[in-house]
C-alpha positions in Angstrom: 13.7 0.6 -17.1 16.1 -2.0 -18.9 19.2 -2.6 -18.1 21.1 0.7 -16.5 24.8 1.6 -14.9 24.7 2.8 -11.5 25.6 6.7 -13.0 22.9 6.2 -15.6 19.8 5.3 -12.1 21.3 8.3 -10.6 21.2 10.7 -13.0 17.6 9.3 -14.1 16.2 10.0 -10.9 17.9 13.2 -9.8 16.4 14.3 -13.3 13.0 16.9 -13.2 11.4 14.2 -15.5 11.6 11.5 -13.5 10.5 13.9 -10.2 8.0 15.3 -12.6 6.2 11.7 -13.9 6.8 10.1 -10.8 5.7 12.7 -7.7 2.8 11.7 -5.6 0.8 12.8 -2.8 -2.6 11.0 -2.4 -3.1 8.2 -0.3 -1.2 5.1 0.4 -1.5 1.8 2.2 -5.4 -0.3 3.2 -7.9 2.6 2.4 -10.8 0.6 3.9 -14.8 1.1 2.7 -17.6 -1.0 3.5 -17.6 -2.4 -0.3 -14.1 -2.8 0.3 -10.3 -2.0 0.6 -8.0 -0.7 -1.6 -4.3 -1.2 -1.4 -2.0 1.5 -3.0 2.1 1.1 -2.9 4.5 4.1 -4.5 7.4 2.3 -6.2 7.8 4.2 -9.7 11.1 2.0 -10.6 9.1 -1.3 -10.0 8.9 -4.1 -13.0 5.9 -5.9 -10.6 4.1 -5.4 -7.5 1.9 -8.0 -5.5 -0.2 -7.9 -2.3 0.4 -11.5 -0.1 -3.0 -12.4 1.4 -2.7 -14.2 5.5 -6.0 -15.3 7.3 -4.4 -14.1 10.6 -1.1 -11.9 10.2 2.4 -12.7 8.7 3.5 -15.5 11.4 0.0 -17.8 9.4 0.3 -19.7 5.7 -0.1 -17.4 3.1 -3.5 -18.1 1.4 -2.7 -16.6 -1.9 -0.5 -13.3 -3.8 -2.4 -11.2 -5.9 -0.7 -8.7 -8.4 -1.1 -4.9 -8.3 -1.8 -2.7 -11.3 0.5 0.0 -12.3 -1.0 3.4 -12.2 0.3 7.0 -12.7 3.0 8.4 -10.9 4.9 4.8 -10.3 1.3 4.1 -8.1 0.7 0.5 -7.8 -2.9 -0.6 -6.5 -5.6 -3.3 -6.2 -9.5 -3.5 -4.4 -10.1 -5.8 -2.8 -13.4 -7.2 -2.1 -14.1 -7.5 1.6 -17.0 -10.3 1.8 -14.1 -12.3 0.7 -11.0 -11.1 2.7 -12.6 -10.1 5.8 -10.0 -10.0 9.0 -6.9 -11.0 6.4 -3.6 -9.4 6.6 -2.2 -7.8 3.8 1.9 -7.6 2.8 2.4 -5.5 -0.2 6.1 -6.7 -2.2 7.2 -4.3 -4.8 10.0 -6.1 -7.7 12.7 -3.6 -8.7 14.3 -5.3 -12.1 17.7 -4.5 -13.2 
């Protein structure tokens, strides 16, 4: 998105192109299988998004931060494997650059 005035964000997302490349309305959040879970997080203006792994809820270490993959519509997601993440917590972080 580089670097923008405030005028310049507002006008870029009150605009039919940005509503246009970034509208969604499929699923977000743990969409859980038995082959596994997939995380998805709307943030169209993010630089980055990760997913912070816990073995028993946020108040545990965290055991390691994955990065999501930028999809259409500003969709960020990730599967995740569940033989290997079973009964982890998940904390999705989006990055917004400016």
């Amino acid at each position: 998105m580089g670097t923008m005035t405030p005028a310049q964000r507002r006008a870029l997302y009150e605009s039919a192109r940005f509503a246009r490349e970034t509208t969604y309305n499929g699923p977000l959040g743990p969409e859980y299988t038995p082959a596994g879970t997939r995380l998805q997080l709307w943030a169209p203006t993010a630089e980055q998004a990760a997913v912070n792994l816990y073995r028993k809820g946020h108040d545990s270490p965290c055991i390691g931060t994955l990065p999501l993959q930028r999809g259409p519509q500003g969709v960020w997601s990730i599967w995740l494997i569940n033989r290997k993440l079973h009964h982890n917590s998940f904390q999705c972080l989006s990055f917004i650059l400016y």
